[in-house]
C-alpha positions as CSV (number, residue, x, y, z in Angstrom):
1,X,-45.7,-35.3,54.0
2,X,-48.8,-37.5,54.7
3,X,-50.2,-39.9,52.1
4,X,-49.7,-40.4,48.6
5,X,-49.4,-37.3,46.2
6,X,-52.7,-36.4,43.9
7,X,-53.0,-34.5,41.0
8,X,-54.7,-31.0,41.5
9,X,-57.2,-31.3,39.0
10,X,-58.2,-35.2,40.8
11,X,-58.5,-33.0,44.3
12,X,-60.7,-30.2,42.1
13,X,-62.7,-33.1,41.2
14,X,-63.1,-34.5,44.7
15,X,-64.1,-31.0,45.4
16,X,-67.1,-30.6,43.2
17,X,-68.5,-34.1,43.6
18,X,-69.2,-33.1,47.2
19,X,-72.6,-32.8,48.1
20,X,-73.9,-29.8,49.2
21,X,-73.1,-28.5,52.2
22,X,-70.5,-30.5,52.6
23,X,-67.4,-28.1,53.2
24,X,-69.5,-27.3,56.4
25,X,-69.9,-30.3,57.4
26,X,-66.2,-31.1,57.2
27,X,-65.2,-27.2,59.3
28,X,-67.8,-28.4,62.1
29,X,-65.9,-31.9,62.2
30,X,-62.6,-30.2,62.4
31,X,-63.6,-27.5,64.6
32,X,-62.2,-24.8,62.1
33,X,-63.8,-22.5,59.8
34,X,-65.0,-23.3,56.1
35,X,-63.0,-20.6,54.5
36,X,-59.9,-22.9,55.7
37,X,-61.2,-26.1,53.9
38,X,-61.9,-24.1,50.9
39,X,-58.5,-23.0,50.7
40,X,-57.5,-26.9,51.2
41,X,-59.2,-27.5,48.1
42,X,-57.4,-24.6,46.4
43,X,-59.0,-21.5,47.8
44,X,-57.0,-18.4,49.0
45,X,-58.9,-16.5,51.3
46,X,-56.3,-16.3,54.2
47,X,-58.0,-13.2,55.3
48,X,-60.8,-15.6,57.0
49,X,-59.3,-18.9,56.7
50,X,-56.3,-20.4,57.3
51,X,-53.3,-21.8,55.3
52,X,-54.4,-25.7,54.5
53,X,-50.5,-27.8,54.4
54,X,-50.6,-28.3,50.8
55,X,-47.9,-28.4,48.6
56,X,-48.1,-27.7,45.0
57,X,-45.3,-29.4,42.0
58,X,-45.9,-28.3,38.3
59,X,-46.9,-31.3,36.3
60,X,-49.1,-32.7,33.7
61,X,-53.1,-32.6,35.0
62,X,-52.1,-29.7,37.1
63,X,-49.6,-30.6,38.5
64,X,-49.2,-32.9,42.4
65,X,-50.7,-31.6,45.6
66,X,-48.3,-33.2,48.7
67,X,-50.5,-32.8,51.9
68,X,-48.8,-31.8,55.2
69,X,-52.1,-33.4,57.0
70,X,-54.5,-35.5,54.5
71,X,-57.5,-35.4,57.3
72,X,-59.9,-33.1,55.4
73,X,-59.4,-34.8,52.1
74,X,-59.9,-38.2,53.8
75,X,-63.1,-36.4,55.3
76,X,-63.9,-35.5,51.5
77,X,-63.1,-39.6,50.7
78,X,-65.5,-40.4,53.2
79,X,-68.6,-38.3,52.4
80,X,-68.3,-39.5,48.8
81,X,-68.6,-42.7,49.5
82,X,-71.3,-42.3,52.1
83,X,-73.2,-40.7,49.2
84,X,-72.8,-43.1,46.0
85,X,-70.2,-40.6,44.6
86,X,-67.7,-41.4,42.0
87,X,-65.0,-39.0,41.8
């Protein structure tokens, strides 16, 4: 697993700070479709987009998200701070 563990509701939260248009953004970067980052933020649409590595344990604040590959939520990281955005 890559990086340290966060909570689900703290990547929900990372989520809807984003600007808009930001999930785009991130699938042009990444060279994969946006139906795929949403399901990295907790999506399931695996008609369209693809599974996203995470790993889910029940906990307190909903529980920990382990990443297989943290690139899109670094991504995430990055545009927030680009923007002024607490998280």
């Amino acid at each position: 697993m890559e990086g340290a563990p966060i909570t689900f509701n703290e990547l929900r939260r990372i989520k809807d700070a984003l600007p808009t248009g930001s999930t785009h953004r991130i699938a042009e970067l990444l060279n994969t479709s946006v139906d795929t980052i949403r399901n990295y933020f907790g999506g399931n649409d695996f008609e369209h987009g693809k599974s996203s590595g995470l790993h889910y344990e029940q906990g307190p604040d909903g529980g920990l998200v382990l990443f297989d590959d943290a690139t899109i939520l670094n991504l995430a990281k990055k545009i927030l701070e680009e923007n002024h955005i607490k998280w």
